[in-house]
Structures are given as structure tokens and as C-alpha cells.
C-alpha positions in Angstrom: 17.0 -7.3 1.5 15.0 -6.0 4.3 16.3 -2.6 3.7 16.0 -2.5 0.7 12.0 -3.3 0.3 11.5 -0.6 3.0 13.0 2.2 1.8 11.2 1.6 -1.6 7.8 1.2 0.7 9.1 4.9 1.5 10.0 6.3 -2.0 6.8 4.9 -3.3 4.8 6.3 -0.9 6.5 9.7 -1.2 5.1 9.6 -4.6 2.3 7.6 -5.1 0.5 7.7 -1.6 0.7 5.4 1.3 -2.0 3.1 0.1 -0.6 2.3 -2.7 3.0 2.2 -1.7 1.3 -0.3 0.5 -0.6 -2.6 -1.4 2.3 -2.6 -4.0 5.1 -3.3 -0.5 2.8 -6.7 0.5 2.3 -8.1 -2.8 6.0 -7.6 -4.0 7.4 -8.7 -0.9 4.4 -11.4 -0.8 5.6 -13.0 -4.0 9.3 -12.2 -4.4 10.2 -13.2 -0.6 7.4 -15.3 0.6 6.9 -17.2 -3.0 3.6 -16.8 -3.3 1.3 -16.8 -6.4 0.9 -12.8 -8.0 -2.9 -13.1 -7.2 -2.4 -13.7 -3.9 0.0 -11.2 -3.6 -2.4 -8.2 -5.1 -5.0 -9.1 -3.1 -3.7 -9.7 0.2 -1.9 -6.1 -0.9 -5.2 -4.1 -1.7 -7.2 -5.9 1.3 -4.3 -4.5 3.5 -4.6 -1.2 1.9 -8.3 -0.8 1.9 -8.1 -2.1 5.9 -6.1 0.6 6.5 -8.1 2.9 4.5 -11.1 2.2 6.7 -9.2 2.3 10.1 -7.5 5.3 9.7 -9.4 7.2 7.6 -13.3 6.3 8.2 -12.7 5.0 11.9 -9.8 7.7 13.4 -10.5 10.5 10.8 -6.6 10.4 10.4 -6.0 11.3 6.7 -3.0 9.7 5.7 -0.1 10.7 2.8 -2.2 10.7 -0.5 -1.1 10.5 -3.7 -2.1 10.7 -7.5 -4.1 7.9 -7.8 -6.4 8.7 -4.5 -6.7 12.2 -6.3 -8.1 10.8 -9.5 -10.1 8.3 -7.9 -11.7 11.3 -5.5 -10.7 9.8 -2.1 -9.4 12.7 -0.4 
């Protein structure tokens, strides 16, 4: 199972940006493995994402794989 829920971190990443590969990784794996409630899962997701978002790209000027929806949302 743990395989499995990384490499499709990975493939989602690949195309939809590490940020939201990321938030999408912690909620699924929040509420499918961990049995939490969806909400809690989305938001402990995007919190993670934007924390990493502010660490790496505001606090390390490291800009990290971006995708579509960073492009339309103008965070590049």
C-alpha cells in the first residue's frame, strides 16, 4: 500500500505540481489509511502544502515542480 500511494504522490506531481500532488497525497492517505474525516483530510492537506509553499518558496527562494493549477492561479 505504501508503494502504491507514493508513486501516485509522483505521477501526480509530474502533472499537476508538487503542491498539489501534495495536498491531494495527505488527505487521501489521511482518510483512506488513517480513517479520518474528508475535511480533516483536505485541510491538513492544503496547510501542508501551503507550509511548504512558504518554506521553500518565500523562505529558501527554491521554486519547486509547478503545475497547471499554480499557472492559472499566477504563483510562479
Amino acid at each position: 500500500m505504501a508503494f502504491c500511494s507514493r508513486s501516485s504522490l509522483a505521477a501526480t506531481s509530474t502533472f499537476l505540481g508538487l503542491y498539489v500532488g501534495t495536498a491531494l497525497y495527505i488527505a487521501v492517505t489521511m482518510v483512506v489509511q488513517g480513517g479520518y474525516k474528508w475535511w480533516i483530510g483536505v485541510l491538513a492537506g492544503v496547510g501542508v502544502a501551503f507550509f511548504f509553499f512558504i518554506i521553500f518558496e518565500i523562505g529558501f527562494k527554491v521554486p519547486l515542480l509547478k503545475g497547471p493549477v499554480e499557472a492559472f492561479l499566477g504563483i510562479y
